[in-house]
C-alpha positions as a Markdown table, in Angstrom:
| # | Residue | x | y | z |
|---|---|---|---|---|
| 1 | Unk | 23.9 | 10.7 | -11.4 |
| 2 | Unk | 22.2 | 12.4 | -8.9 |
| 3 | Unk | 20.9 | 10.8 | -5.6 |
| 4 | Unk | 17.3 | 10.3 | -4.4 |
| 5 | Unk | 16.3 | 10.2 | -0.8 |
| 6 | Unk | 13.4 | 10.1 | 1.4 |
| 7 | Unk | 13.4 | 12.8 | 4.2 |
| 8 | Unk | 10.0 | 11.9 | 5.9 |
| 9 | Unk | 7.4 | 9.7 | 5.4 |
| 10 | Unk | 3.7 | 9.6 | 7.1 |
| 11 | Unk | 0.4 | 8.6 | 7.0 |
| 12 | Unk | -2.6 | 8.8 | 8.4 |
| 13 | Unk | -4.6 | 6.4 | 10.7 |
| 14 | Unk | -6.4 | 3.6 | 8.7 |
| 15 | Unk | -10.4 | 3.9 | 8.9 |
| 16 | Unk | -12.9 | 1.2 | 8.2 |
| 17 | Unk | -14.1 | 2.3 | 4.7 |
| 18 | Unk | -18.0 | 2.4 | 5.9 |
| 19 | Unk | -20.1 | 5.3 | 6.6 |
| 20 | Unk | -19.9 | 4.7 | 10.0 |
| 21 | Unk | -16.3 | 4.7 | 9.7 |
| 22 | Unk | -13.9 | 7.3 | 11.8 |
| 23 | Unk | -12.6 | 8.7 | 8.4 |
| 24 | Unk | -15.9 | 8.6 | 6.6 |
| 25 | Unk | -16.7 | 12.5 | 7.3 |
| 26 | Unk | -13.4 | 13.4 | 5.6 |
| 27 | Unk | -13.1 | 14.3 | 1.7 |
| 28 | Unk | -10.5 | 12.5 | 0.2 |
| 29 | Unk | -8.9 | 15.8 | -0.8 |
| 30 | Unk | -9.0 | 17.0 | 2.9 |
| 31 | Unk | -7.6 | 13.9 | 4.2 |
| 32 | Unk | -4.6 | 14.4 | 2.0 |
| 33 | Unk | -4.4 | 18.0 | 2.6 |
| 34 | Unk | -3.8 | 17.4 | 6.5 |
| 35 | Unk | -0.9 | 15.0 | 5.7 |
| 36 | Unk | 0.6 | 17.4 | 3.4 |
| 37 | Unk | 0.7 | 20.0 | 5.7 |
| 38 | Unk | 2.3 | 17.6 | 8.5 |
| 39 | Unk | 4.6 | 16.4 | 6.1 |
| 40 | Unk | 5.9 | 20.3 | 5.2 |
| 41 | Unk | 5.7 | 21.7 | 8.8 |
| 42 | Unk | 7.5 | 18.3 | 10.5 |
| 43 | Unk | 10.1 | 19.0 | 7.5 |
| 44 | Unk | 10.7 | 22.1 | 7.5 |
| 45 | Unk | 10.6 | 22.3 | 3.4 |
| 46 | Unk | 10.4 | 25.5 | 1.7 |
| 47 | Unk | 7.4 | 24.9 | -0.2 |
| 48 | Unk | 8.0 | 26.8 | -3.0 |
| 49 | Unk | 11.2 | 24.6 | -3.3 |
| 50 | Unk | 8.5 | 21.8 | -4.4 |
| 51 | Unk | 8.4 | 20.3 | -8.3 |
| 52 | Unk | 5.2 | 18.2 | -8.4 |
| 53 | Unk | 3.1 | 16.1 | -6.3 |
| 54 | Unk | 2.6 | 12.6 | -7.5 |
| 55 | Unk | -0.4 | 10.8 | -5.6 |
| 56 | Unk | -1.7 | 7.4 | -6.4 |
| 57 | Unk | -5.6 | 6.9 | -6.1 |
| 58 | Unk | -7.6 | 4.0 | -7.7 |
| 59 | Unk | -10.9 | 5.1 | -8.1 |
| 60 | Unk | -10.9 | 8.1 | -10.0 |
| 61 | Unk | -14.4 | 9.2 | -10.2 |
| 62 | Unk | -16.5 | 11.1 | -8.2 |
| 63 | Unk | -14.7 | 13.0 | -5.2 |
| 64 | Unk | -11.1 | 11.3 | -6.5 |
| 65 | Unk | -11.9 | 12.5 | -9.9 |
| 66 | Unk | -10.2 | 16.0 | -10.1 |
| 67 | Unk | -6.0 | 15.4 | -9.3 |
| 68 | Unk | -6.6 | 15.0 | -5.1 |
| 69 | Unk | -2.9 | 15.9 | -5.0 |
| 70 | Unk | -3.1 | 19.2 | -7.0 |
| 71 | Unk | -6.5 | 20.4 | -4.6 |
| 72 | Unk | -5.0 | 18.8 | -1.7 |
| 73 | Unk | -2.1 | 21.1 | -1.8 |
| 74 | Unk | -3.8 | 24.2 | -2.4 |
| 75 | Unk | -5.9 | 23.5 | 0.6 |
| 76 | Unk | -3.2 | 23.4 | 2.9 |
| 77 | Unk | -1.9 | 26.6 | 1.7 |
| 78 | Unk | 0.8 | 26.4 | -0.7 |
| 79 | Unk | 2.3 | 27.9 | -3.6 |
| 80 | Unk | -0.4 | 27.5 | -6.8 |
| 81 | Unk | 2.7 | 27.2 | -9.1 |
| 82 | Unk | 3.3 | 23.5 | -7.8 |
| 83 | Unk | 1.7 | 20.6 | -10.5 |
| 84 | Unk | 0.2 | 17.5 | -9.4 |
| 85 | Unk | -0.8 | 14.6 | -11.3 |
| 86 | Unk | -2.4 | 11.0 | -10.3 |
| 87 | Unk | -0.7 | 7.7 | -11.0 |
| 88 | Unk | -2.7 | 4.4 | -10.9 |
| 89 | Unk | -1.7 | 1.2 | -11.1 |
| 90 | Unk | -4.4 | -0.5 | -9.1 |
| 91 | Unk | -3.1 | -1.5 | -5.6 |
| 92 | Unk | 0.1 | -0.8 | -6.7 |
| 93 | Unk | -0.6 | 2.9 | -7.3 |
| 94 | Unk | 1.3 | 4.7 | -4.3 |
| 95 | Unk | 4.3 | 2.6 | -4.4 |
| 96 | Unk | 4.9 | 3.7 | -8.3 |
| 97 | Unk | 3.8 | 7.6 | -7.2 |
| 98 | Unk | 7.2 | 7.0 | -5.2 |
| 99 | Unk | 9.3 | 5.0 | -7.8 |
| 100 | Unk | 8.4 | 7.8 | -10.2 |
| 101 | Unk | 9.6 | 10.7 | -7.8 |
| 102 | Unk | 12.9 | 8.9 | -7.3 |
| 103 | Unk | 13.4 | 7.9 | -10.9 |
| 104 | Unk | 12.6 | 11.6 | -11.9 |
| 105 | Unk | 15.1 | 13.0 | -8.5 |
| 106 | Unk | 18.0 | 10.4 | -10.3 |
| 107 | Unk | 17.0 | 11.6 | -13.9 |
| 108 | Unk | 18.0 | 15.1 | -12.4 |
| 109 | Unk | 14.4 | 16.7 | -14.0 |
| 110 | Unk | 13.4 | 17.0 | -10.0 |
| 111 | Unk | 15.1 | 18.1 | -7.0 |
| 112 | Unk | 12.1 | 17.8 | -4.1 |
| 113 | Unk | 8.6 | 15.3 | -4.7 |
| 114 | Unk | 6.1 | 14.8 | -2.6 |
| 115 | Unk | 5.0 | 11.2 | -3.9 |
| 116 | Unk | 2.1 | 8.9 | -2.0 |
| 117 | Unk | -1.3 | 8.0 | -2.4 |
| 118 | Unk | -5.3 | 8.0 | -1.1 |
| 119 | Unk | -8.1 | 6.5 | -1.0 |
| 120 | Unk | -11.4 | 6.9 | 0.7 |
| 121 | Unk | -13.2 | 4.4 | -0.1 |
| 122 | Unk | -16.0 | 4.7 | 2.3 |
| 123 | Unk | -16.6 | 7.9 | 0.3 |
| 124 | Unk | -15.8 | 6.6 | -3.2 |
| 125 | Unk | -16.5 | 2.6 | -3.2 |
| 126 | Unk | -14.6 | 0.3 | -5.0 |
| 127 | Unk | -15.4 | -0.3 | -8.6 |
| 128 | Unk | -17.5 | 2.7 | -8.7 |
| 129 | Unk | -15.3 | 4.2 | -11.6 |
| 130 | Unk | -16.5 | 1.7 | -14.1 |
| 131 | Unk | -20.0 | 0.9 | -12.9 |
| 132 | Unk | -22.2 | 0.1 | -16.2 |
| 133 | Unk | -19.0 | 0.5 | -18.2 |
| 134 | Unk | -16.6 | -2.7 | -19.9 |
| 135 | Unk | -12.7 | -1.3 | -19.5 |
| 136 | Unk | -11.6 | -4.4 | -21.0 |
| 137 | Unk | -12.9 | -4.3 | -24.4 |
| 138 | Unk | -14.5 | -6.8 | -26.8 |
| 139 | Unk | -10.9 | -7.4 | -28.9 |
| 140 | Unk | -9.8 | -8.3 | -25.4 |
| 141 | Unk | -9.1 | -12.1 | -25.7 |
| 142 | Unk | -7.8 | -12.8 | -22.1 |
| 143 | Unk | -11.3 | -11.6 | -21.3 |
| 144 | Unk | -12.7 | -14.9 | -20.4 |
| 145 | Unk | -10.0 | -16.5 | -18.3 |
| 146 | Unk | -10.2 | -13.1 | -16.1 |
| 147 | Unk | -11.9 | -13.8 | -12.4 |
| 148 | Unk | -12.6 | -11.4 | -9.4 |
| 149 | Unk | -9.6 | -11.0 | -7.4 |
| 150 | Unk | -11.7 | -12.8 | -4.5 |
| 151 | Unk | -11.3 | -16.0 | -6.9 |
| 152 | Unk | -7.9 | -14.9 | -7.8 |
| 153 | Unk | -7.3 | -15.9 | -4.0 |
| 154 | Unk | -8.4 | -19.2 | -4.3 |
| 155 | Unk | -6.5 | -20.0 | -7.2 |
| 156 | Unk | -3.7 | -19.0 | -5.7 |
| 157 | Unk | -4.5 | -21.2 | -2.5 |
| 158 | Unk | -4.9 | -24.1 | -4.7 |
| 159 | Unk | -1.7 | -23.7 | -6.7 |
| 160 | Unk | 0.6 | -23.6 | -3.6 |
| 161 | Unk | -1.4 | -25.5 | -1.1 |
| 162 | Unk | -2.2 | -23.2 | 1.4 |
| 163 | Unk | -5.4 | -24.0 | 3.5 |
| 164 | Unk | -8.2 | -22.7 | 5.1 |
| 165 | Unk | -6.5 | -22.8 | 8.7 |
| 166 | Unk | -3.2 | -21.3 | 7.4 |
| 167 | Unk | -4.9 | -18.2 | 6.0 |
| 168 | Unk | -6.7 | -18.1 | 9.2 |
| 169 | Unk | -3.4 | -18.2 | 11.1 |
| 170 | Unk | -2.1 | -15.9 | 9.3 |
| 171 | Unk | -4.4 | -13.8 | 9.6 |
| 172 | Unk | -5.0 | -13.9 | 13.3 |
| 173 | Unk | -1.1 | -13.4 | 13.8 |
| 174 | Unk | -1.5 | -10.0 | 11.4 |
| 175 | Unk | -4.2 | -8.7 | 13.8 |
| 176 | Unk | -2.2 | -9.6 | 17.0 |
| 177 | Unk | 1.4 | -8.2 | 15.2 |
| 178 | Unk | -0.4 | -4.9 | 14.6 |
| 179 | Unk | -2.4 | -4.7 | 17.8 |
| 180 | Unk | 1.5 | -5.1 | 19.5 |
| 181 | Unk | 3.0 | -2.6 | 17.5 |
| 182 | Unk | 0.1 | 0.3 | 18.4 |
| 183 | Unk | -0.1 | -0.1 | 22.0 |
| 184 | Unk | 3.7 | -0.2 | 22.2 |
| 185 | Unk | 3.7 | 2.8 | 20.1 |
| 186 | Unk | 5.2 | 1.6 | 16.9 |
| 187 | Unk | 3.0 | 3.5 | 15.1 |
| 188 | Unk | 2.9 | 6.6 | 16.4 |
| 189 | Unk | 5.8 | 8.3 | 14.5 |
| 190 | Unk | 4.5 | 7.6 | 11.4 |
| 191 | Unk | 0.6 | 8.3 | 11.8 |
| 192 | Unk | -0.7 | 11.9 | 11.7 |
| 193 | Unk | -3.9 | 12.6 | 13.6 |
| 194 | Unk | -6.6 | 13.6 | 11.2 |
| 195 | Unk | -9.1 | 16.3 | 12.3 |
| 196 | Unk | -12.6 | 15.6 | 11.6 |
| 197 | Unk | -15.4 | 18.2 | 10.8 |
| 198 | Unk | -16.8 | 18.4 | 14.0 |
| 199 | Unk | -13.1 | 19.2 | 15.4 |
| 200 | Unk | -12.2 | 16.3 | 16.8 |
| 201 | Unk | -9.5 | 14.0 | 15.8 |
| 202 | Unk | -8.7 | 10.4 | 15.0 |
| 203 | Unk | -5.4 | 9.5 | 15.9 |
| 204 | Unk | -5.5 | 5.7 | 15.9 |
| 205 | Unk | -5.8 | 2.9 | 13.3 |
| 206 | Unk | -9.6 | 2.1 | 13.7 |
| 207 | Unk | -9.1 | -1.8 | 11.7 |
| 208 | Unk | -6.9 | -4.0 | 14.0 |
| 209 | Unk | -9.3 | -6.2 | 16.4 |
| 210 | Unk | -6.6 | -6.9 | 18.8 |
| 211 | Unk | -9.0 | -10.5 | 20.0 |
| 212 | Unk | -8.8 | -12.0 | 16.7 |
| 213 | Unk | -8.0 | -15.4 | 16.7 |
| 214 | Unk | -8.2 | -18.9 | 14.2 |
| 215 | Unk | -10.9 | -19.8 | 16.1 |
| 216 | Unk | -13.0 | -16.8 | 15.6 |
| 217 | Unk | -12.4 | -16.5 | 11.7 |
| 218 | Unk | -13.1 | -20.5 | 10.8 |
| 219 | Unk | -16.8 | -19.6 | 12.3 |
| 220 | Unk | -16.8 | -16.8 | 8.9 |
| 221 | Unk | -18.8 | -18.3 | 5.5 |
| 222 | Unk | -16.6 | -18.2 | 2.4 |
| 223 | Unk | -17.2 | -15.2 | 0.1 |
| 224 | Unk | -16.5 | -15.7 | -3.5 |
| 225 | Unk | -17.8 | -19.3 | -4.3 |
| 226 | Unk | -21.2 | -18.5 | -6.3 |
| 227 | Unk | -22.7 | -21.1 | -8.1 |
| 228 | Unk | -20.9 | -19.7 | -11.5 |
| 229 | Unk | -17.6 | -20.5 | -10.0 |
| 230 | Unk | -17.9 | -23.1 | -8.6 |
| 231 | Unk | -19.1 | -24.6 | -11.9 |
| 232 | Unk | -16.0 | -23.6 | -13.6 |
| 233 | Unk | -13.4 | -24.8 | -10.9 |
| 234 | Unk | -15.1 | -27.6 | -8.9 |
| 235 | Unk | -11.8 | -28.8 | -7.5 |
| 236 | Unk | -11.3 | -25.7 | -5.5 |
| 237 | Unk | -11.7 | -25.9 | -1.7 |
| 238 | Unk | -13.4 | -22.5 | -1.0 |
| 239 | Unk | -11.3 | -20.8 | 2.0 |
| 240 | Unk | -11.4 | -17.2 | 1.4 |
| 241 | Unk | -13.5 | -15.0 | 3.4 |
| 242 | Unk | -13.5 | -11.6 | 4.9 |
| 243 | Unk | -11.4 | -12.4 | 8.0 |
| 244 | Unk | -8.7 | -13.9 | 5.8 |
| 245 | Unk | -8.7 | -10.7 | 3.3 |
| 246 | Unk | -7.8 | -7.0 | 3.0 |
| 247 | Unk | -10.1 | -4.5 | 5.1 |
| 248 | Unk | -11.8 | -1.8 | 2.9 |
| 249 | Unk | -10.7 | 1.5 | 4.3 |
| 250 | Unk | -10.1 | 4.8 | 4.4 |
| 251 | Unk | -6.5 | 6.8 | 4.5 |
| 252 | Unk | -3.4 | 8.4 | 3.0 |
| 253 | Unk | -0.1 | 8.2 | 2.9 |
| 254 | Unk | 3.1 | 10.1 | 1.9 |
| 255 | Unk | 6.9 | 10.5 | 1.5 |
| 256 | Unk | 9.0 | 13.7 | 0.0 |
| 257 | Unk | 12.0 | 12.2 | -1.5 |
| 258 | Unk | 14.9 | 14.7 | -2.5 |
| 259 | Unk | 17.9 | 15.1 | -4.2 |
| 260 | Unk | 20.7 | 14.3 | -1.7 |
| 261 | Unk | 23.2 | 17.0 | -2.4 |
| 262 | Unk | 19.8 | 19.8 | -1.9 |
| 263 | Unk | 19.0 | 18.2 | 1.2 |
| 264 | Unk | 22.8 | 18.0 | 2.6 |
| 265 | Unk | 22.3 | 22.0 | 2.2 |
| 266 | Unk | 19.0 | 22.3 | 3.7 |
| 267 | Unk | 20.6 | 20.2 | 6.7 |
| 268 | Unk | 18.1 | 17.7 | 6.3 |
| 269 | Unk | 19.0 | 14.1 | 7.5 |
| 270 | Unk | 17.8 | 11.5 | 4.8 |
| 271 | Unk | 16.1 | 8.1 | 6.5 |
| 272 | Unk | 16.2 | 6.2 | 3.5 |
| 273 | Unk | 17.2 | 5.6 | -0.4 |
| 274 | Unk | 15.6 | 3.3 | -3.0 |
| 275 | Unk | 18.3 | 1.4 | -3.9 |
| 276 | Unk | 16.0 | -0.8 | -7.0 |
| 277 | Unk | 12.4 | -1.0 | -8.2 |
| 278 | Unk | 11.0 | -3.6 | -10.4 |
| 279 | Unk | 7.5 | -3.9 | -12.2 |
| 280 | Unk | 6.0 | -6.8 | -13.9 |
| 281 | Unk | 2.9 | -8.7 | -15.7 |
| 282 | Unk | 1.8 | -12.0 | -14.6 |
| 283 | Unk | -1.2 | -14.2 | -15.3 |
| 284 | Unk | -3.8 | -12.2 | -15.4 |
| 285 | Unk | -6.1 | -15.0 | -14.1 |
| 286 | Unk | -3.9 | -16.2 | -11.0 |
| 287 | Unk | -3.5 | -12.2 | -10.8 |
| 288 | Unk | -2.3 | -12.1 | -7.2 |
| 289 | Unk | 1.1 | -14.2 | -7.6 |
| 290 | Unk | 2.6 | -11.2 | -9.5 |
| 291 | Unk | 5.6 | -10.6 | -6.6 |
| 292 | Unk | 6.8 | -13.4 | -6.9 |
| 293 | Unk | 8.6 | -12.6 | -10.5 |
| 294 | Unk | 8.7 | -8.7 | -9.0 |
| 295 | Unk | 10.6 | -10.1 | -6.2 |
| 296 | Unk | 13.4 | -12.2 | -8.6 |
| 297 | Unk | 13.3 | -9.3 | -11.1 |
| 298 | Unk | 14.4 | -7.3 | -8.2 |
| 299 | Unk | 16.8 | -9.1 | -6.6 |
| 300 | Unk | 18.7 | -9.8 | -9.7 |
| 301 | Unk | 18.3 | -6.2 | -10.8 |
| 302 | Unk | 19.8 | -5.4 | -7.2 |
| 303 | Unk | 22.5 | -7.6 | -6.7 |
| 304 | Unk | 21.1 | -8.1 | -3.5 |
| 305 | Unk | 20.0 | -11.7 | -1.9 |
| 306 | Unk | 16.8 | -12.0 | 0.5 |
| 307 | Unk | 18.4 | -12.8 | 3.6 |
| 308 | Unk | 20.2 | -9.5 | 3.3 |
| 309 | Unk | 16.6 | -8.4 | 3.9 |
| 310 | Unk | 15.7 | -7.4 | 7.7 |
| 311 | Unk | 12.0 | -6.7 | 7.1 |
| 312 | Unk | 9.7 | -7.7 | 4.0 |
| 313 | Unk | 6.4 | -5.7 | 3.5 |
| 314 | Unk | 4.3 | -7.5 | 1.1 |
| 315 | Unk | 0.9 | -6.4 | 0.8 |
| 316 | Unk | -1.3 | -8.9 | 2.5 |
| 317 | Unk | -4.4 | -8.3 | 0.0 |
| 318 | Unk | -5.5 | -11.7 | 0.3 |
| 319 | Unk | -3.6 | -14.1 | 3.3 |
| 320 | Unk | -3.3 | -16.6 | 0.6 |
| 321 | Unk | -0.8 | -14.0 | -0.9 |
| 322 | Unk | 2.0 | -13.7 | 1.1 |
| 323 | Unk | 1.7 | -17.0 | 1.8 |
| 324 | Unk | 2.7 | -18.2 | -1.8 |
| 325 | Unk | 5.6 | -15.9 | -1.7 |
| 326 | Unk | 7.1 | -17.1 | 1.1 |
| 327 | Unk | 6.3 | -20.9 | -0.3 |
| 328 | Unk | 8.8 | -20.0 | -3.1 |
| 329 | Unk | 11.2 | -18.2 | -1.1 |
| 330 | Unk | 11.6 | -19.4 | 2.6 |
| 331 | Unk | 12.2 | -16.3 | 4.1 |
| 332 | Unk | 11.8 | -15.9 | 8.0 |
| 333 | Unk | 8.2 | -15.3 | 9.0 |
| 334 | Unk | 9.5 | -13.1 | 11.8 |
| 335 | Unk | 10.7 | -10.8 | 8.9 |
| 336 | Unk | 7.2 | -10.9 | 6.9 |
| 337 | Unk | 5.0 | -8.7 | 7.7 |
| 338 | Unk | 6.4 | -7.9 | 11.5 |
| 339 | Unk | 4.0 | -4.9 | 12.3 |
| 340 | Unk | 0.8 | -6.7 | 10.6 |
| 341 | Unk | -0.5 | -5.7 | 7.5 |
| 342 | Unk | -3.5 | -4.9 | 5.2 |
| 343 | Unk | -5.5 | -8.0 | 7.1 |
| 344 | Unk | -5.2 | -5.6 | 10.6 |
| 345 | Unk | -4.5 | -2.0 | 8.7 |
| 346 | Unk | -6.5 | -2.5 | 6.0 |
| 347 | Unk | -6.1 | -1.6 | 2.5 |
| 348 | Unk | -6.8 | 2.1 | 1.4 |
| 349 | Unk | -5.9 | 1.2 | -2.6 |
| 350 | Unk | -4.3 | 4.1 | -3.8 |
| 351 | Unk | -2.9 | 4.6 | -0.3 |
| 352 | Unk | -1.5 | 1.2 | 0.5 |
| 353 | Unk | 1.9 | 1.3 | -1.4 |
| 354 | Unk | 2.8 | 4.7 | 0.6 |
| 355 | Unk | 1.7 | 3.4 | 3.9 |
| 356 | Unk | 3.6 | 0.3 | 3.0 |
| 357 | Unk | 6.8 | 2.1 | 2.7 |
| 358 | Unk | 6.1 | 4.3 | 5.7 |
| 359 | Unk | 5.5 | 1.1 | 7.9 |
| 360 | Unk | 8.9 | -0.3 | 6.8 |
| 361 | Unk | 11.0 | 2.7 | 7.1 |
| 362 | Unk | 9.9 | 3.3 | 10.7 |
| 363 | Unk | 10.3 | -0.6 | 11.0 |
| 364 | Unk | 13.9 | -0.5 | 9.8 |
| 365 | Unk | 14.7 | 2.8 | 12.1 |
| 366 | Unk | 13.0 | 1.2 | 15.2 |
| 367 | Unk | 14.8 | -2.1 | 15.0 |
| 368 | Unk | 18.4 | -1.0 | 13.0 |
| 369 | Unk | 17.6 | -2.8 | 10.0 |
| 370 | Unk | 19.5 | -1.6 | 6.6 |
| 371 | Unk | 17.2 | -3.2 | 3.8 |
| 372 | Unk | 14.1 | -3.6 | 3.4 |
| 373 | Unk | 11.7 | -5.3 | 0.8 |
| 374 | Unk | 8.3 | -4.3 | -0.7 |
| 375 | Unk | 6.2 | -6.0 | -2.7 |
| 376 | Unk | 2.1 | -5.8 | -3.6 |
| 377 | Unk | 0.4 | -7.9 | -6.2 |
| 378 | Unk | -2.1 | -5.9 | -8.7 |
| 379 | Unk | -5.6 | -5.7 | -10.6 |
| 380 | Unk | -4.9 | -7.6 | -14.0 |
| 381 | Unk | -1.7 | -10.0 | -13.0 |
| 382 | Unk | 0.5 | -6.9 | -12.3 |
| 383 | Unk | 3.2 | -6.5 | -9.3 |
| 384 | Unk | 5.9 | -3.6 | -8.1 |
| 385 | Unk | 8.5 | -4.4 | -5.7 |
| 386 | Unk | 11.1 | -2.0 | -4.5 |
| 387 | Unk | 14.2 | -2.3 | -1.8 |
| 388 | Unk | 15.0 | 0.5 | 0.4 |
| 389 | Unk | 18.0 | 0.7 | 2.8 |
| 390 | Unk | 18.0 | 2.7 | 5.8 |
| 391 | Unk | 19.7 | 6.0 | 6.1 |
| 392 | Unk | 21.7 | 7.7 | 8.8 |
């Protein structure tokens, strides 16, 4: 069976997804297109040695409505007779852009993928695909039980027992993790500067607010307990706000994975493998416990135990999240999350699951880790979780 690798893996810097933000002036389409080119000039890749592009972006509507990846590529330059197509699986997307790539690279139908994801959501807002619209459908009968993710949160709180000051703690310790990790220069390998319009370039992760602390986010008001809500759970103890969740932001992210016998010839020096992927359905209420299952799935699937895991990236969409997980599993909390995560960098959708995987590569390199875990819960009760080992 043939091989899969990853070569190279980048992203850009994460912007606040605002219109004030640093990415704002960029088109989804551009942004991509700059880290595309990055990727094939830092590579060295023939492009015309390319079989498809596979991008993950949530919101496909508007700007993200026409295949970013196939327009993406052909502004940077490159061959037209390279295919594109968009995956989405909510939060999940770019991290099952990837599994795909290396599933079809092991299949043996590719040889060379360019797999990641975008999202600019200070261009395209959140939700705006199905504004006026019902995607769920009137023969739907989980419809009721179904909350805003926001809630989702909560539940999740309640079920495991996490409080208000341990999300705040945790979030607090993602914002100083991250704010370490840039100004030692963690970072730098993996982010691409992105030029704006005006010519000038961002080459910094605009979201981490290195002076976060508990203190600062127990002043912030809850955000999801409306009157409606708190009718139909009045046991809850509302903890979730905007310091304890995900940043809404702008940025890209992506990996070109390769068969490894073609890249042996090419003299390219692989930096990872996958070695498993798992994907699962959950409650679709609780929605956000989803890798929790992914993560057991996985590990089964693998043959691989978690303290043979050196770093864990588990999308931190809610601090009430990773939290659960590592309630059920134990696992080190100097291996969760060690550069920060989506609480500091923020959480670009489509984007995330790349820049993920691009974290945790560079993570594993920097510190001489082999295996690494990823993990993000998704829209609906969904999850994808995926082990890499480090290459070389």
């Amino acid at each position: 069976m043939p091989q899969a690798v990853i070569i190279d893996a980048l992203r850009t810097p994460m912007g606040r997804g605002k219109p004030t933000g640093a990415l704002a002036p960029v088109h989804p389409v551009d942004l991509l297109s700059q880290l595309i080119r990055q990727l094939g000039e830092q590579t060295g890749i023939d492009p015309v040695q390319v079989d498809d592009i596979i991008i993950g972006c949530v919101s496909q509507v508007g700007e993200q409505s026409a295949t970013p990846g196939r327009y993406a590529w052909l502004a940077a330059g490159y061959p037209v007779h390279v295919p594109s197509t968009t995956v989405e699986r909510k939060c999940g997307s770019g991290q099952q852009a990837i599994e795909f790539a290396n599933q079809a690279i092991t299949a043996g139908a590719y040889q060379v993928c360019i797999a990641g994801g975008v999202e600019s959501m200070s261009r395209v807002p959140m939700g705006s695909s199905r504004i006026g619209q019902d995607p769920f459908g009137p023969a739907n009968t989980v419809l009721p039980d179904l909350v805003p993710q926001g809630v989702a949160a909560e539940l999740v709180a309640r079920r495991w027992g996490i409080s208000r000051e341990r999300q705040d703690a945790y979030s607090a310790r993602s914002h100083r993790r991250a704010a370490a990790c840039a100004e030692s220069g963690g970072f730098d390998r993996e982010i691409v500067p992105v030029q704006l319009p005006d010519g000038t370039k961002v080459t910094r992760d605009e979201t981490i607010r290195a002076g976060t602390t508990p203190e600062r986010l127990a002043g912030l008001r809850t955000a999801f307990d409306s009157d409606e809500y708190r009718a139909r759970y009045p046991d809850l103890d509302w903890s979730v706000t905007a310091g304890n969740s995900s940043q809404i932001t702008d940025g890209a992210a992506a990996l070109l994975l390769m068969e490894e016998g073609l890249a042996a010839r090419l003299g390219l020096r692989p930096r990872a493998r996958i070695v498993a992927s798992s994907v699962v359905g959950d409650d679709p209420e609780l929605m956000l416990a989803g890798p929790i299952p992914a993560t057991r799935k996985l590990l089964d699937r693998s043959g691989l135990r978690l303290d043979q895991m050196d770093a864990v990236e588990l999308n931190e969409a809610f601090a009430s999240v990773p939290l659960a997980w590592q309630a059920e599993f134990g696992v080190d909390e100097e291996k969760l999350n060690p550069r920060g995560g989506a609480i500091a960098l923020g959480h670009p959708l489509g984007a995330s699951g790349a820049r993920l995987m691009t974290t945790l590569v560079n993570h594993l390199e920097t510190t001489g880790g082999r295996y690494g875990l990823q993990t993000m819960c998704e829209a609906g009760g969904m999850a994808n979780a995926t082990v890499i080992e480090r290459l070389g």
